[in-house]
N, C-alpha and C positions, 0 to 999 in steps of 0.2 A: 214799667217794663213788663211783657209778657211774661208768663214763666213759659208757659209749653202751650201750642194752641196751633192745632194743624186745620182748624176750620176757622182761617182767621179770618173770610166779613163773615162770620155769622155769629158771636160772640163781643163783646165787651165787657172784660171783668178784669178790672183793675185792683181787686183788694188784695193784699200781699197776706193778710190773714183769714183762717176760715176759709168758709163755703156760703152762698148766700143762693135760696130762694131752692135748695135744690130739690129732686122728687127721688122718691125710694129707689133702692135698684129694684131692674123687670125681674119681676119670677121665673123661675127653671121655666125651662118651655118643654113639651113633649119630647123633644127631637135629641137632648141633651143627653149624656149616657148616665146610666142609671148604680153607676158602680161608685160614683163620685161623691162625695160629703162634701156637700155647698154650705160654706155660712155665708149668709146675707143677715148682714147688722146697719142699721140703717139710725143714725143719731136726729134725736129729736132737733127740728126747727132752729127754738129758742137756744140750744147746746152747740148746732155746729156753726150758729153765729154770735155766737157770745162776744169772742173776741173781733171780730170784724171791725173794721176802722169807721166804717159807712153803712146803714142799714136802707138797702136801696134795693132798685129793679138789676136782677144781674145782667141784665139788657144796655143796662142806662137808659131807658128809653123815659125815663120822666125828670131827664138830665139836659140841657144846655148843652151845647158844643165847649162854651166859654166855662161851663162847671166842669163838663171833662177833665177840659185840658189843664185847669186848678189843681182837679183831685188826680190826676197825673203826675203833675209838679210835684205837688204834696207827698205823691209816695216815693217819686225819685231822691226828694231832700230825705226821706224816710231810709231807702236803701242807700245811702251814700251814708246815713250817719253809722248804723247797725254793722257795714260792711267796714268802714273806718275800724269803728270800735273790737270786730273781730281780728283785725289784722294787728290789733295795736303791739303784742309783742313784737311781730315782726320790725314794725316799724320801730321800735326802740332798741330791737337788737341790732337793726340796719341802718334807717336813717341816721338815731341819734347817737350809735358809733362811730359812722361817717362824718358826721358832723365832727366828732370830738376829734378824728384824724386829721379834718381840715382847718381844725382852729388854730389859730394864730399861722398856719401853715401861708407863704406868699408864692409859693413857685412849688411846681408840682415837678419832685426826683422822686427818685427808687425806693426811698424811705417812706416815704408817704405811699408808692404806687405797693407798699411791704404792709404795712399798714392798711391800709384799703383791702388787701386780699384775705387777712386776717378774720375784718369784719365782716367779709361776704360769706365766709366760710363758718363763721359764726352764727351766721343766720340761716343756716340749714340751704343754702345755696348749693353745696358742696363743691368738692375741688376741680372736678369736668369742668361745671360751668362756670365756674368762677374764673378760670384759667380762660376759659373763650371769651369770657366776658372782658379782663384785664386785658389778651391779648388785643382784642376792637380798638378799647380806648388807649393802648400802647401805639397802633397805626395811626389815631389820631393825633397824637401828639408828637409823631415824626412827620404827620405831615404837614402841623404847625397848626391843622386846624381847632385843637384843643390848648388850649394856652392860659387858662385859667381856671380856678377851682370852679367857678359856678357853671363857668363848661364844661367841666368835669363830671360836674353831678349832672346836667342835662344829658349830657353820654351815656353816662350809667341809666339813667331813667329811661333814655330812647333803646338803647340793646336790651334790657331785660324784659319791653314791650313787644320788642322786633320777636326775641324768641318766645312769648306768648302769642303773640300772632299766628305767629308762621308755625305755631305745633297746630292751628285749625282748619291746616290746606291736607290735612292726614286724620284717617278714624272717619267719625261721624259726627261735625261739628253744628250740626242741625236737624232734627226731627222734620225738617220741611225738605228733604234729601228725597224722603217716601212721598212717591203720590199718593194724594187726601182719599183715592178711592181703594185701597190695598187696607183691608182690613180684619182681625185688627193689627195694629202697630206691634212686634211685638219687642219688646225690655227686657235684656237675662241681667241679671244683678249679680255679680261675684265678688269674692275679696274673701280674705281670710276672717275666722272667727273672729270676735269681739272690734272690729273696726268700726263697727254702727249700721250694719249693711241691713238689718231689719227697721231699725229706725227709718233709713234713708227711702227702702221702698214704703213706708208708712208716710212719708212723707210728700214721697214723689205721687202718690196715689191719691194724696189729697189735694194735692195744687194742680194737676191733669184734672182731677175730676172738677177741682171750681174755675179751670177752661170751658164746661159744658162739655166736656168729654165723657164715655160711658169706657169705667174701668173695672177690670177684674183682677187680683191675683193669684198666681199658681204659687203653693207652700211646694216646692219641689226638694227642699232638701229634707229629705227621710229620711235623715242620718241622725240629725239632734231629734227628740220628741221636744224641747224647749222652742226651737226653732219653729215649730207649726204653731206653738200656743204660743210665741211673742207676736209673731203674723195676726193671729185670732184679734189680740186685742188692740191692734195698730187697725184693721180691719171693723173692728165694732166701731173707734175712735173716729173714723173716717167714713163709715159707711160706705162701705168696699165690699162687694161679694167677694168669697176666699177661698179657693178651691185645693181642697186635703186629702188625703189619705192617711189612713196604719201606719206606722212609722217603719220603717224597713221596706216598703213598696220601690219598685224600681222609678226614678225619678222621672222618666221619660213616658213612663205609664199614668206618673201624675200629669205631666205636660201634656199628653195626647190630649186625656178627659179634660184639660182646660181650656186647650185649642178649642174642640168642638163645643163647649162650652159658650164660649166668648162669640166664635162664630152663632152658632143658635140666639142669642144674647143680641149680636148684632153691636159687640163692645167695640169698640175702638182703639183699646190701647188693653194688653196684657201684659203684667209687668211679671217676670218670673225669678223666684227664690231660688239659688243652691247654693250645693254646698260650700265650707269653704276651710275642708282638711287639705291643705298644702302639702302635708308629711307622707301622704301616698300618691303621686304627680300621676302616675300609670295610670290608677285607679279614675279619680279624677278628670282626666283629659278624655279617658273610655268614653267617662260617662258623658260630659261636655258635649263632646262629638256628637252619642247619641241622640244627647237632647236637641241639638241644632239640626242634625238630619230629619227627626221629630217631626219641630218646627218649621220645614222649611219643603216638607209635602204637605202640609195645610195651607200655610201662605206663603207664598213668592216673596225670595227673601228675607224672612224669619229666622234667625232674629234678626232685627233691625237695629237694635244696637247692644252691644257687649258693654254693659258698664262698671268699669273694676272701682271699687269702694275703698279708700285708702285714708289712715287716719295721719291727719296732720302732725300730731303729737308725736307720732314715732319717726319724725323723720326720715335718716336716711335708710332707717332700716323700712321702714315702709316701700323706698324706692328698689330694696330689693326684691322684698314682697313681690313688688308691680313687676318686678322684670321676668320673676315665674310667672304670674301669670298668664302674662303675654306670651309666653311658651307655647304655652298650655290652650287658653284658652279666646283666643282672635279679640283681644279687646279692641272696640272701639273709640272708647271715653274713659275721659276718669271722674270720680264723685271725691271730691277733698270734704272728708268729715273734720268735727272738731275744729274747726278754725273759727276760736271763739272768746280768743283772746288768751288762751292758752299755751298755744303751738306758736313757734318761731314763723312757718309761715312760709319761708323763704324757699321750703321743700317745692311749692307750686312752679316754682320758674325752674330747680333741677327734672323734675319730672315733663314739666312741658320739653325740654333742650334733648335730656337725656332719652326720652323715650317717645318723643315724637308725637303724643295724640295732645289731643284739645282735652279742656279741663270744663265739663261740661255744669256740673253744678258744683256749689259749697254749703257745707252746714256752718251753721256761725251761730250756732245754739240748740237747745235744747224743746222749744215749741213746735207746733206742729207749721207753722210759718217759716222756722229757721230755716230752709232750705233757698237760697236763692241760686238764678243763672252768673256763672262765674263771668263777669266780665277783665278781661284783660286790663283796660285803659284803668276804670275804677280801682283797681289794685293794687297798679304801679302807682296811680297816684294817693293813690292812702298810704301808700309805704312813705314816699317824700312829703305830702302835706302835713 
């Protein structure tokens, strides 16, 4: 499965870890403004394929069709197991509660349907959705067409897909939305402190870039001094150029100089840092605003997706998180961090129901690979498999 790749004939790179084959970032070029503090940290060969599954042409070009589509398989059976294995709370909060509600159960009444909503709620589902969810399979079962437990559970597995689905026809549920000549791409990263929101662009910067994509990042939030130096070495780690300033500079003053930056560069994708103090919303949104009005007389567009960072672990109080910032700040997507066997899990399906966007990526660990595309299907079925 791709991770990110908007130049898709002209790439094939299937390895879900690492970077393979890649070349330094370009040098500043003349034209680039001169007020700006660029690092370019560029990881040695042998370092940023260490862990790579395949040491190969990032082309495939001394590959088979019939080796492809192997090492294709191979990393699908790969993310099917990882993504399992991240959900497994949920699925033990959910499935094998379910399970235990339907044991020895022959005929499905109120008591069981009492039961069942119990364990959905248990599972970080919360009571919205759980309530739309019972409601579905309550019509089913007046209309006869539910009439036994193992159609019971297929119910439940088909409506909890239906509303992951259907959160993908709202937000920006694809980076192929932008035409491939609008460049570069650009990425605003928000979410409140401590959710993983640095990790996650450290992440996202390194799996775009082993697409053969040319990436940059803007440290925009000037608030924390920690926040530029956790950038710095997510940026060394990836060989990311990283574009900073003083700490207290105005955010959008960082954004401009990375716009033109990236433009000069000829990058393809700018992924941008801010803030993420929720307890001044005024301040905040000002600033938001400015940064996207910024971005959006350099490139048509820009930004191209808002993507709120939201940690798994805190459940439902995350989903309130999510709902300021939608306020606030035009999200497009969401990034479920921490889903790594930790978290319930089940938050994914309130937040798609409740708040409408697509669930664009998941962290499901702590390597620079854990970042995968959130797939729908794979997730309802890791819950009940």
């Amino acid at each position: 499965m791709a991770f990110w790749r908007r130049k898709k004939d002209e790439f094939v790179s299937l390895g879900l870890s690492g970077s393979a084959g890649e070349s330094s970032p370009a040098p500043q070029t003349e034209n680039e403004p001169q007020t700006q503090t660029v690092k370019v940290a560029a990881l040695e060969p042998e370092k940023a394929t260490a862990n790579a599954p395949w040491q190969t042409s990032v082309l495939g070009l001394d590959l088979s069709i019939e080796q492809l589509q192997a090492r294709e398989a191979a990393l699908e059976q790969e993310f099917s197991t990882r993504f399992r294995r991240a959900v497994k709370a949920t699925r033990e909060s959910l499935s094998e509660k379910i399970d235990t509600v339907f044991a020895g159960a022959k005929q499905i009444d109120a008591a069981l349907l009492d039961e069942l909503e119990e364990a959905l709620i248990a599972a970080d589902i919360g009571v919205p959705t759980t309530m739309h969810v019972l409601e579905t399979v309550r019509r089913g079962i007046s209309r006869k067409e539910i009439d036994d437990i193992e159609k019971l559970k297929a119910a439940l597995k088909s409506e909890l897909l239906s509303i992951l689905q259907a959160s993908e026809e709202h937000g920006v549920a694809s980076e192929t939305s932008v035409p491939e000549d609008i460049a570069p791409y650009v990425m605003m990263i928000v979410g409140v402190n401590g959710v993983g929101k640095t990790t996650t662009i450290g992440k996202l910067a390194q799996r775009i870039k082993a697409e053969g994509n040319d990436v940059l990042i803007c440290a925009a939030d000037t608030f924390r001094a920690a926040a530029s130096e956790q950038l710095a070495i997510w940026a060394e780690r990836t060989g990311v150029p990283l574009i900073q300033q003083k700490q207290g500079t105005d955010p959008a003053a960082v954004l401009f100089d990375s716009m033109k930056a990236a433009k000069a560069r000829g990058s393809d994708v700018l992924i941008v840092d801010t803030a993420g103090r929720l307890h001044n919303k005024a301040n905040l949104m000002a600033e938001l605003e400015k940064m996207k009005r910024v971005a959006a007389r350099e490139v048509a567009g820009a930004p191209h997706e808002t993507l709120l960072v939201v940690d798994a672990v805190t459940g439902q109080n995350g989903l309130e998180q999510a709902r300021q910032f939608l306020k606030i700040a035009g999200v497009t997507g969401i990034v479920l961090t921490k889903l790594d066997g930790t978290a319930k899990g089940g938050i994914a399906v309130a937040i798609a129901k409740e708040l409408g966007l697509p669930i664009r990526y998941a962290g499901i660990g702590e390597k620079l690979d854990d970042l995968v595309v959130f797939d729908p299907e794979q997730y309802v079925n890791s819950l009940f498999n």
